[in-house]
Each structure stands twice: as C-alpha cells, then as structure tokens.
C-alpha positions in Angstrom: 128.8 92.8 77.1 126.3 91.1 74.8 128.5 89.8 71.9 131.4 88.3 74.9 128.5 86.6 76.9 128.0 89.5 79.0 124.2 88.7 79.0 123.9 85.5 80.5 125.1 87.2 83.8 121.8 89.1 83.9 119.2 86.2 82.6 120.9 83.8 84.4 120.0 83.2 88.3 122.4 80.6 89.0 125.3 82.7 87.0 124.3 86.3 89.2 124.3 84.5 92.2 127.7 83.2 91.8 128.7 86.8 90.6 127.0 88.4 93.4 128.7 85.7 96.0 132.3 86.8 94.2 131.7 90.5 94.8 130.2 90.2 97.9 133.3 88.4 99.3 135.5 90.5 97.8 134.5 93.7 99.4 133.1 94.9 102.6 131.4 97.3 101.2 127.3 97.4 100.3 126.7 95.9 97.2 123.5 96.9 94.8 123.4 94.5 92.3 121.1 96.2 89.2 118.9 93.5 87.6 118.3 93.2 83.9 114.5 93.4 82.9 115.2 90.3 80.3 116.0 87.9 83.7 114.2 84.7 83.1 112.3 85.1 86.1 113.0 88.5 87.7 111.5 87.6 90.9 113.9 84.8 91.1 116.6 86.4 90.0 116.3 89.0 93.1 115.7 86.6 95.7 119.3 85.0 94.1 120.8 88.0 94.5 119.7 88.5 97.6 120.1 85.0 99.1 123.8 85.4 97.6 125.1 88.6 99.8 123.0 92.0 97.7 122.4 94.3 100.3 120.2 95.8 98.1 118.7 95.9 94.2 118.0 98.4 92.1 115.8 97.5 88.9 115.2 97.6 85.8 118.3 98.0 83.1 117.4 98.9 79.7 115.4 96.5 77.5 116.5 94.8 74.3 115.6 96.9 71.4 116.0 97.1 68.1 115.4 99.9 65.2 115.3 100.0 61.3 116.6 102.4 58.7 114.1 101.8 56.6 115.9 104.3 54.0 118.9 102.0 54.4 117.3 98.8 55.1 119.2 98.3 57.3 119.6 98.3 61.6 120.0 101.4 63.0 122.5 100.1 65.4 125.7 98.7 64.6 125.4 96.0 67.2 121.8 95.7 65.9 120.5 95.7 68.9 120.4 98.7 72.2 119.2 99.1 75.1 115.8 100.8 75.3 115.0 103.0 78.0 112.9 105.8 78.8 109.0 106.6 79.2 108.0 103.8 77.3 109.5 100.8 79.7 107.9 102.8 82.9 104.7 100.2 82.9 107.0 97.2 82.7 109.6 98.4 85.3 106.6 99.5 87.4 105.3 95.9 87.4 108.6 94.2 87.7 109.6 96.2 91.2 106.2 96.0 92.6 106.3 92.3 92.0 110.5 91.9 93.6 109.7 94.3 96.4 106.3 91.7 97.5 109.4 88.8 97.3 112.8 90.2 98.7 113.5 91.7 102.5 116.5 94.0 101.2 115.7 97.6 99.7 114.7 98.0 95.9 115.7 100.8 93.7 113.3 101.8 91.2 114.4 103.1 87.9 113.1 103.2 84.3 111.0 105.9 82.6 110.8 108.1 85.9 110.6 112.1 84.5 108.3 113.7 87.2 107.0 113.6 90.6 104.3 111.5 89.7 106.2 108.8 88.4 108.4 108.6 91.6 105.4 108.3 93.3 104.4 105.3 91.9 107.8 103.7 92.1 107.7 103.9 95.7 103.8 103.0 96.0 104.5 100.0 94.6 107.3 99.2 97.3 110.7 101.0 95.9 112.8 102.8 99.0 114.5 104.6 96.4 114.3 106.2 92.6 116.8 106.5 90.0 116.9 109.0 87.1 118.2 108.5 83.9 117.0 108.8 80.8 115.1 112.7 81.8 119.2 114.0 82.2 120.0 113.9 78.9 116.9 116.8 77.9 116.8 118.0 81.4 119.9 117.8 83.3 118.8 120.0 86.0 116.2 117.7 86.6 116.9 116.3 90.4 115.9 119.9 92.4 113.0 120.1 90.4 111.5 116.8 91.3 112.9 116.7 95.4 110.9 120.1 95.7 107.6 118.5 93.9 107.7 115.5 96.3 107.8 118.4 99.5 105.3 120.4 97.7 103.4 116.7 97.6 103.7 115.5 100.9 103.0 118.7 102.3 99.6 119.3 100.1 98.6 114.8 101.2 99.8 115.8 105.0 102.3 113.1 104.4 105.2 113.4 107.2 107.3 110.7 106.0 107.6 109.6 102.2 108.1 106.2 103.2 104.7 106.3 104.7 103.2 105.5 101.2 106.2 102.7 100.6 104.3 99.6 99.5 100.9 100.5 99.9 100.2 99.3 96.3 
C-alpha cells in the first residue's frame, strides 16, 4: 500500500472522493469508508467522502510510525515505517472524530486506542454512533462481553436509558 502509492488514496481528498464515487456506484450496498489520521485535512476529507456516496465513516487508521534497533542501528521494520496504533493515538483519534462528527450528517465510527468502558465513552461523547476495537484483541481477545456489560452496568448506575442519549454532548 505505501511503497505502490497506496497512500495518496488516504491524504488525498480529491483522490478518496473519486474512490468513494467508484465503490459507491459499483455496489448497492452501505459503504464505510475508514479515514487515515495522516489526511491533509481530516475534516475535509470526511465531508469528501461523504459528499461522494459514504453512508457512513469510521476513523482513525493507524498512524505513521517508525522504531530503531538501536543494537542494530538500524529500523525495526523492514518497510521502515508501521502503522502505530493502540493507547497512545486515543487523544489524537479522540480529537479527530469529535471534530468530523461537528462537520459530516452520516454516522462516525470511532476507533483507536479504545480498551475499556471509559474510553468508549468518550468516543461517543464526543459524537461517534459507534466504537471499534482493535488493538485490546490481540492481549484480550475476549474483550467485547466485558466492555458491552460495563456500558449496562454504566448506564444503569447514570440512569441513562439510551446510550445515544450522551452522543455528542461534548
């Protein structure tokens, strides 16, 4: 993906919205387009998306990382650089979905660095209809019961009948 050009697709708004356009017409099915945290403009690039057919968006992708064997002196990677994912991009994905769910009208997916109730929470205080897990399989891939009976326990303990009643407040 990123040595063939792959990239450009997700930092590009002009590029995703003809890609989105392309799938869109070639399917009648809904179409979640997943946006790239390294967008030029990620608010732009979702209101792209969305002007070209998404019927919804589900953010963010990994970020571009890199590592160093310092032993080897060398990258840790063979492509040199990953993806980087996990607790530490939360803030940033946090930030980048409350800002795309204040600019778009389709539904937003929130995903990066989400391991507990609490962090769900946020993703969908700060406007996300939905969460996606990720990372928190890989050490805890019974993960998903867990956190669906911590959001009852939740709304039940904040008399919360619906958990879209807290959607957006933030």
């Amino acid at each position: 993906n990123v040595k063939t050009g792959g990239m450009a697709l997700g930092i590009k708004n002009d590029i995703a919205y003809e890609a989105v356009k392309l799938a869109k017409n070639a399917s009648k099915k809904p179409l979640m387009v997943k946006l790239s945290p390294n967008a030029e403009n990620i608010v732009e690039m979702a209101k792209a998306c969305e002007e070209a057919g998404a019927d919804s968006l589900s953010l963010v992708n990994t970020f571009k990382a890199m590592a160093v064997d310092i032993k080897n002196r060398k990258p840790v990677f063979n492509n040199v650089y990953a993806g980087l994912s996990g607790a530490a991009i939360k803030p940033l994905a946090l930030r980048m979905v409350h800002e795309v769910c204040k600019n778009v009208s389709i539904p937003v997916v929130g995903l990066g660095g989400i391991y507990t109730v609490e962090d769900i929470l946020e993703f969908i205080m700060v406007g996300a209809s939905a969460v996606q897990i990720g990372t928190v399989n890989f050490t805890h891939p019974n993960i998903a019961p867990i956190l669906i009976k911590g959001l009852e326990e939740y709304c039940i303990t904040e008399n919360i009948n619906n958990i879209m009643d807290i959607r957006g407040i933030i």
